[in-house]
N, C-alpha and C positions, 0 to 999 in steps of 0.2 A: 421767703424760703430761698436757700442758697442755693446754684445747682452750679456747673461746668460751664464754660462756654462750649460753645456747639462745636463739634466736633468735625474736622476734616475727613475723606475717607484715609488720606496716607497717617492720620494720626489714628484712626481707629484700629487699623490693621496693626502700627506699630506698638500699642495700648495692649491688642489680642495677643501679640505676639510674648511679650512682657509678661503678660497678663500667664502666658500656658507654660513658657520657657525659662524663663530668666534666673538664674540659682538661689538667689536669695529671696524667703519663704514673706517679709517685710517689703518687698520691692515689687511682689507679686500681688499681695496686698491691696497697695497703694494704685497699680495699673489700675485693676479689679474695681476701686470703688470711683476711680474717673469712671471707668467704661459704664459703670450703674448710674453717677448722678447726670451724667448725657442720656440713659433713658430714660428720667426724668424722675430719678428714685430719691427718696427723700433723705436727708442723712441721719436721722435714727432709725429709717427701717435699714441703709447699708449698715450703720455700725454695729444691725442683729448680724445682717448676714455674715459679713467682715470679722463681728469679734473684735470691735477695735472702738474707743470712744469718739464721743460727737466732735469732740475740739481737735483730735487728733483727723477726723477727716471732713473738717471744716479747713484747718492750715494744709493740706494735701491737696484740695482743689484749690485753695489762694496761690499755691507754691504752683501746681500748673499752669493756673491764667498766668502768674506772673514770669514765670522763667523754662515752664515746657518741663523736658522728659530731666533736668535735671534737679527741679523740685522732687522727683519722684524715688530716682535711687538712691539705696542706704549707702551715709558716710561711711570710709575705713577707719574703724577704732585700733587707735593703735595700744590702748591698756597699758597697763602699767611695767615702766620697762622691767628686764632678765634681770634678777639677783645674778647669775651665775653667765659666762662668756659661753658659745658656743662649744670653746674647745673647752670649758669649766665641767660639762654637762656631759660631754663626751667621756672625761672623762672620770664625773663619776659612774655614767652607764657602764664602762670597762670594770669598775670597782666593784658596783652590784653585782654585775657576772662573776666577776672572781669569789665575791661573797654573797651569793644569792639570798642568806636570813639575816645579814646583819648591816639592819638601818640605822641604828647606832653607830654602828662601827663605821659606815661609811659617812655619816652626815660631820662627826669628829673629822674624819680624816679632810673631806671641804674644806671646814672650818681650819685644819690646819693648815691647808695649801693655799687658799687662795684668801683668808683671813672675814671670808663671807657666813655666816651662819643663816641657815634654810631650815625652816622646820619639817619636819612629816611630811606632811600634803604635798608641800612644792616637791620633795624629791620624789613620790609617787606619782606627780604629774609628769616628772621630767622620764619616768621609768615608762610609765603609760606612752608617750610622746615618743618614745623610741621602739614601741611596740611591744614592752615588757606586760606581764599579767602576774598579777599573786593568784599562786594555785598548789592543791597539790601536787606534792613530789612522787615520784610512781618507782619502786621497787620493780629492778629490772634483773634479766640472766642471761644479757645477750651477750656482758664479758665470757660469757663460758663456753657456748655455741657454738658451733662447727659453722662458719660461713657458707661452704660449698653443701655443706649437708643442708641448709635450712636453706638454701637457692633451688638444690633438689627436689623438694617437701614441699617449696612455693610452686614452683614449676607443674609438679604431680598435684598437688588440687586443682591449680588453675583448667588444669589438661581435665581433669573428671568432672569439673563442675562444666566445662564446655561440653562434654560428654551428655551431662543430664539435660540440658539446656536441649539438645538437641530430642530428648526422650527415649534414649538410648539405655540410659543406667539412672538408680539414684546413689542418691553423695550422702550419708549421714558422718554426726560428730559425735563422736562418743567420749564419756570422761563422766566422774566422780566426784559428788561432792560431801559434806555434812555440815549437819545443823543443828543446833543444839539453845542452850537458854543463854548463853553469852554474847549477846549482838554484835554485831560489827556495827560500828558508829557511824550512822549517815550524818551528811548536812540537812539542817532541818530551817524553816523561816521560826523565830523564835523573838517574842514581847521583849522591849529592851527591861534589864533589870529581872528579869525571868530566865530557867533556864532548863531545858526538858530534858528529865533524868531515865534512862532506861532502865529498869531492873534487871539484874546480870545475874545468875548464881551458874554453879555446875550442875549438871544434868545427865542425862544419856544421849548419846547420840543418835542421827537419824541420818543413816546414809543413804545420798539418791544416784542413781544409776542412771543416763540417760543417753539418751539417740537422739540427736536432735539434727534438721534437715534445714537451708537456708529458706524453706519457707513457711519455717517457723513450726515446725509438723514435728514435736516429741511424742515418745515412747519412753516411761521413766519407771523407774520400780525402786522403793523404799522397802529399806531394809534397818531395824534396832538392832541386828547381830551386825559381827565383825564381819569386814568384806572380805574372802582370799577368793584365792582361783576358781573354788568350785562355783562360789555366789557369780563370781562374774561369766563362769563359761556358761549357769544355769539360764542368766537372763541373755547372753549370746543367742541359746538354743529356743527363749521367749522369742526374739527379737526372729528368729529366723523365719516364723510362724505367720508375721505379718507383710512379711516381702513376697512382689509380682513381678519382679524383674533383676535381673543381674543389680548388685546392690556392694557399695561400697561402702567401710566402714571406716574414717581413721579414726587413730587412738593414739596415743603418748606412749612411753617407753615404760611404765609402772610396771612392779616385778610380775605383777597379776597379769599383765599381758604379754611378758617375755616367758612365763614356765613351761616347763615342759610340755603339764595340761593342754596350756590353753594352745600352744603350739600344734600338739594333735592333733587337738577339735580343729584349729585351724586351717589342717590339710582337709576336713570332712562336711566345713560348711561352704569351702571353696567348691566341693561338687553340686553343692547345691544351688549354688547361687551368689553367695555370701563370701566377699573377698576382704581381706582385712589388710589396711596399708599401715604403716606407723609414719608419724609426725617427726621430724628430727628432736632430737631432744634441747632441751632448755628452748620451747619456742611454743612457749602456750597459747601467743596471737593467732599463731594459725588456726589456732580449736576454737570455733565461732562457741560453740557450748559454754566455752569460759566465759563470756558476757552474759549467757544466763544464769548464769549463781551469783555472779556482781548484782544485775536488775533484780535478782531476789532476795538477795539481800539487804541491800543499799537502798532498795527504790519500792517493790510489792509487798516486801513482810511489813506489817501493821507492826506499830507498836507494843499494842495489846497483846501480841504474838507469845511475847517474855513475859507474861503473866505467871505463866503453869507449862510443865510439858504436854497435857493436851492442848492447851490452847494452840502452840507451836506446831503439832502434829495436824490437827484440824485446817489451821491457815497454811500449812505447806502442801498438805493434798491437794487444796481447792484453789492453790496458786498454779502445782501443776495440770490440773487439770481445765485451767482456765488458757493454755498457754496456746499460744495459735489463733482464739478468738478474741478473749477479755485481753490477752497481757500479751502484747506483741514487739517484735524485735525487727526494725527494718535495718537486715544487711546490707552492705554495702557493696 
């Protein structure tokens, strides 16, 4: 039976040390099964423990009797050299930026500068290596914005949600959404060669109204008629019903909340309790509520949902009403 030479104490310490430290997961290994065959462990029960074969730590303890800690650390592979010069690389990273869809377009243009041709993979590695990702592209309205106005709007939550924090007031988010038999398309894991079809037709819609609070705490009311002012100020005056303390609402700039109506009401639930701030406009990140119709759309509506318009109606009541305990959203 093969085992280690015995062991010094400054080798065992330096052995542990390797053994708990050292960056390479192979090098760590290697410490690991000197330090077992000096307890006089056998080399097929370390290559259970180890995960590593008999021959492979039979020449690891010959490599340490014979030459010490340098049997032990893994050689630099140097791989196979760069198709492309550093500044080759650079500059097609410059090229993808300029052309963030077209890998075509840019793996030609290499090919014509530098007379190298790289397929697919290599230039996704070199995109990855610079810290690029392929992802979706995200539909934005911050060219439109008022700067100082959405600085404002940042400001004023920030100041009320420290408010709440304190137990002072509560902060909800109010906004609008619907839903209907036409899905929005998630990403799905899916069989290569297979490929999972939604059924889509037109339908009626189901519009949801809702309150929602960062700790996750909705108040939602679905409605198949059209939504105007009077549905919105009706469920205002629901919503007023459930608050115990000075209560904050924002909202976005939608004509339903600029009309005259709801401007009323708004001087008359201000006496009650019920203050209503608006969001600057084109800034729906501020409205946390907007992540709840994404996660229900994208992520908690079943498939099966788009079956039937009950089936839709069925799985959206019992989405919102699962919201806070089953289906949760950690703000940031």
């Amino acid at each position: 039976m093969k085992f280690v030479n015995s062991l010094t104490d400054a080798e065992k310490i330096t052995l542990e040390s390797m053994y708990n430290n050292h960056p390479l997961p192979m090098t760590r290994k290697r410490a690991q099964s000197i330090l077992l065959s000096n307890q006089s462990y056998s080399i097929p029960y370390i290559s259970e423990i180890v995960s590593a074969c008999r021959q492979s730590i039979s020449s690891w303890i010959t490599n340490w009797d014979e030459i010490g800690l340098l049997g032990l650390i893994e050689n630099i592979r140097t791989g196979r050299p760069r198709k492309l010069s550093i500044e080759d690389e650079n500059n097609a990273i410059e090229k993808i930026i300029e052309e963030p869809r077209s890998i075509k377009k840019v793996l030609a243009d290499i090919t014509t500068k530098t007379g190298v041709t790289i397929c697919k993979e290599t230039l996704r590695r070199i995109c990855k290596r610079a810290g690029l990702s392929w992802r979706r592209v995200r539909k934005s309205l911050k060219n439109k914005r008022n700067a100082k106005a959405y600085d404002e709007a940042f400001n004023m939550i920030v100041e009320l949600l420290e408010q709440e924090q304190s137990g002072k007031i509560d902060v909800y988010f109010y906004d609008e959404s619907s839903f209907d038999l036409q899905p929005c398309v998630p990403y799905a894991w899916q069989a290569k060669g297979e490929q999972i079809e939604l059924p889509s037709s037109r339908s009626k819609k189901l519009n949801v109204l809702g309150f929602l609070n960062k700790a996750c705490h909705l108040e939602s009311f679905v409605f198949e008629a059209t939504v105007d002012t009077n549905v919105v100020v009706a469920c205002f005056d629901e919503f007023l019903k459930t608050i115990n303390k000075p209560t904050y609402v924002l909202i976005d700039n939608a004509p339903t909340h600029t009309s005259d109506l709801f401007l009323e009401r708004k001087k008359q639930w201000e006496k009650k309790g019920l203050f209503i701030r608006n969001i600057s406009t084109y800034s729906p990140e501020l409205n946390i509520i907007e992540i709840l119709w994404k996660k229900i759309k994208y992520e908690w509506m079943p498939f099966s949902a788009y079956q039937s318009f009950k089936a839709l109606k069925d799985n959206l009541f019992d989405i919102l009403k699962k919201v806070g305990s089953e289906h949760i959203i950690s703000f940031a």
